[in-house]
N, C-alpha and C positions, 0 to 999 in steps of 0.2 A: 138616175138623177138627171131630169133635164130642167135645160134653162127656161124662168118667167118673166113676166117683163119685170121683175127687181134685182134679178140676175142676172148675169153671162157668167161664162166657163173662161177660165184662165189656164194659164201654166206655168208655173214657178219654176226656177230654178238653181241649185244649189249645190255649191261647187266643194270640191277639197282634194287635199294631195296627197301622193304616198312617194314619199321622197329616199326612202328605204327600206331594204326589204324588211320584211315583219313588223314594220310600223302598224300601232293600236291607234287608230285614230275614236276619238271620241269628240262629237259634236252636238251641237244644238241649234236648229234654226227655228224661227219665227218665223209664221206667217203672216198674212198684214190683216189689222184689223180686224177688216171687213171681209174676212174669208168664211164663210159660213158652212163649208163645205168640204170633205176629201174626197172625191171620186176616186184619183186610181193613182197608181206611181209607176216610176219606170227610171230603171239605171243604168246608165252609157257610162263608155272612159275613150281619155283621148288615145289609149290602145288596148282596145279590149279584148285580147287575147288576154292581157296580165290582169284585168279585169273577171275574166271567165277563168279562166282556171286558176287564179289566187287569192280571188276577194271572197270573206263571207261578212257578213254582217246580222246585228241585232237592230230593229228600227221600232220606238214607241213612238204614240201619237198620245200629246197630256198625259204620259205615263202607263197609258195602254199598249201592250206589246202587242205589235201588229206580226212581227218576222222573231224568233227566238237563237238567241247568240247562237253562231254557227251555222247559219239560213246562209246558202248559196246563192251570191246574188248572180251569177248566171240565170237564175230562176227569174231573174225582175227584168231581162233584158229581153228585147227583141229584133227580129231579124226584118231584111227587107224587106222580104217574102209574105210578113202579115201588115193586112189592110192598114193605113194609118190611124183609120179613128178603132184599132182594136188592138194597140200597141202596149196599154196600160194595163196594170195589173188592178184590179176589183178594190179597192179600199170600201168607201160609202160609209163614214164615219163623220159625223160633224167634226165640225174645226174646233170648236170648245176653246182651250188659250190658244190657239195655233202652235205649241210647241212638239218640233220632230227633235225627236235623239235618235241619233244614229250612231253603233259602235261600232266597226270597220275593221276588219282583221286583213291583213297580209299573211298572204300564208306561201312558204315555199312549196314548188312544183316541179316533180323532174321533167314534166313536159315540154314547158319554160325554163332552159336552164340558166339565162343569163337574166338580172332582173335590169328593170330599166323603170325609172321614175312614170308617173303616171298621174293622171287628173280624173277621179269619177266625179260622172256628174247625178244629179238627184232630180228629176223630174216628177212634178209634181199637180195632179193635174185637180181644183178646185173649181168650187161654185164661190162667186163675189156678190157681195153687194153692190149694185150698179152706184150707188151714192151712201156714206159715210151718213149715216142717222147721229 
């Protein structure tokens, strides 16, 4: 997917908390409007070690299951090491109502043995309408 002159590329982003361990988080964001587009996704945390080895999650796009409950989102993340414009993972989905669910597991790890609260984030990278028709 690249940009025309009716579009540019955006990236959204969308936040949530895991405030104790085995917390089920279940969410919903909108996109806006004039999104016309899913290109890729990609998931950080403000400490991604409790990220990588204890988060999985299930993610739809309008009800289309993109990742199925129990998708390791170690899988949607990236390291430094890869180029920035190839950091995303492959979506290419229209935006349709723009709504993401996202259902969020904590899972304990003996790797991690101590748990400590945490923020992922949800990177989201689309195609816009450069102006609202």
């Amino acid at each position: 997917m690249s940009e025309n002159k009716d579009t540019k590329i955006v990236i959204k982003r969308f936040d949530f908390k895991i405030l104790n361990e085995g917390d089920r988080i279940n969410k919903t964001f909108e996109l806006d409007k004039n999104i016309v587009h899913v290109i890729g996704m990609l998931v950080t945390a403000n400490k991604d070690q409790m990220l990588y080895f204890r988060g999985d999650m299930k993610l739809e796009i309008n009800k289309d299951e993109i990742f199925p409950e129990g998708y390791e989102s170690k899988l949607l993340m990236s390291g430094i090491n890869v180029g920035v414009n190839h950091r995303y993972y492959d979506i290419n989905k229209p935006a349709g109502q723009g709504k993401i669910d996202i259902l969020y597991q904590d899972n304990a790890d003996p790797t991690i043995s101590i748990f400590q609260p945490y923020a992922v984030r949800l990177y989201v990278k689309c195609e816009q309408e450069k102006e609202l028709k």
